[in-house]
C-alpha positions, 0 to 999 in steps of 0.5 A: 898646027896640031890642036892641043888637049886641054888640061883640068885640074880638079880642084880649087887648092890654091897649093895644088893650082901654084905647084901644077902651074911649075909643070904646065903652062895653060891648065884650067881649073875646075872644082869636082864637088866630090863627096870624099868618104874618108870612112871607106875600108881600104887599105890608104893607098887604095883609098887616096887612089879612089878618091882622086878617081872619084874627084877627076871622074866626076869632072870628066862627066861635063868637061872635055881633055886631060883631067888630073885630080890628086887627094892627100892625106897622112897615114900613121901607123895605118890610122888615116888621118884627114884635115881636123875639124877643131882646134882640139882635134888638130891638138890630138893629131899633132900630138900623136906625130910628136918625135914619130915618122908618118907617111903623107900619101897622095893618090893621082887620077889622070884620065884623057876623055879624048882617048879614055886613057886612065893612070891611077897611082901614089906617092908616099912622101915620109915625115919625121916631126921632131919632139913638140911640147904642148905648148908649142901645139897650142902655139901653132894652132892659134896661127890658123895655119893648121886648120884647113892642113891634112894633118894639122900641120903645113910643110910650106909654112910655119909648120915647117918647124916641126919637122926634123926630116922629109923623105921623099917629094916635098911636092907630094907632101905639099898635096901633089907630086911634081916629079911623079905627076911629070913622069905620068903626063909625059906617059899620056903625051903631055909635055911638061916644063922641067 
């Protein structure tokens, strides 16, 4: 019986372990603790690409196997917007997405410390909010939903009402992209569950 590679997933987002949880059966789950500087200057998808890089590196310093780490974010209009850090902040960025389309773009590093085999890449998932008045913003935030959501908002949840249309991996949207993630550890040799 061959000796199967251990997979990690670097990361404690309990969205990311229940979509990953789909595609594989038996992973490990392993915070990284990487400082994510969302203050870089690069472009969002080279940014998305260094930070999960930098999250599934770190794990790979003490762990052994297939390490898999993802980093989301929304980009509009080439403005990098991250997870708010007050209900008036998460106000200002639901605000600006108002009847406009921006893209959630999520960076994916797989890297195998067996074979030091690396993949690093993104997927872009469009989102159109409908219009929303102030009052419906209000309404959102003071569920809690929005505060820990890049974006302020989550597709999954009541957020969901906000939005006129998705274009691209709703799994993506949600912080990981099923069907890209699938495609890149089936390139590695891992069997996933369709």
């Amino acid at each position: 019986m061959e000796k199967r590679t251990k997979i990690i997933l670097a990361s404690t987002s309990p969205r990311r372990k229940a979509l990953i949880g789909r595609i594989i059966k038996g992973f490990k789950i392993m915070p990284s603790n990487y400082e994510e500087d969302m203050s870089l200057k690069l472009e969002p998808k080279e940014l998305a690409k260094t930070l999960a890089h930098g999250k599934a590196a770190k794990v790979a310093k003490r762990e052994r196997g297939i390490i898999i780490a993802a980093d989301t974010f929304i980009s509009l209009d080439n403005e990098v917007i991250g997870k708010p850090k007050s209900k008036k902040h998460a106000e200002e960025m639901l605000k600006k997405f108002s009847n406009k389309t921006h893209e959630v773009i999520t960076g994916l590093a797989i890297i195998n410390t067996e074979t030091q085999e690396k993949i690093l890449e993104t997927d872009t998932t469009r989102i159109t909010f409908r219009k929303i008045t102030s009052k419906q913003i209000r309404e959102y935030i003071a569920t809690g939903e929005p505060m820990d959501k890049a974006g302020a908002y989550a597709l999954q949840g009541i957020g969901g009402k906000l939005i006129e249309k998705i274009e691209g991996s709703r799994t993506g949207a949600i912080g990981l992209p099923l069907e890209k993630l699938s495609e890149l550890l089936n390139k590695m040799g891992v069997k996933t569950k369709k």
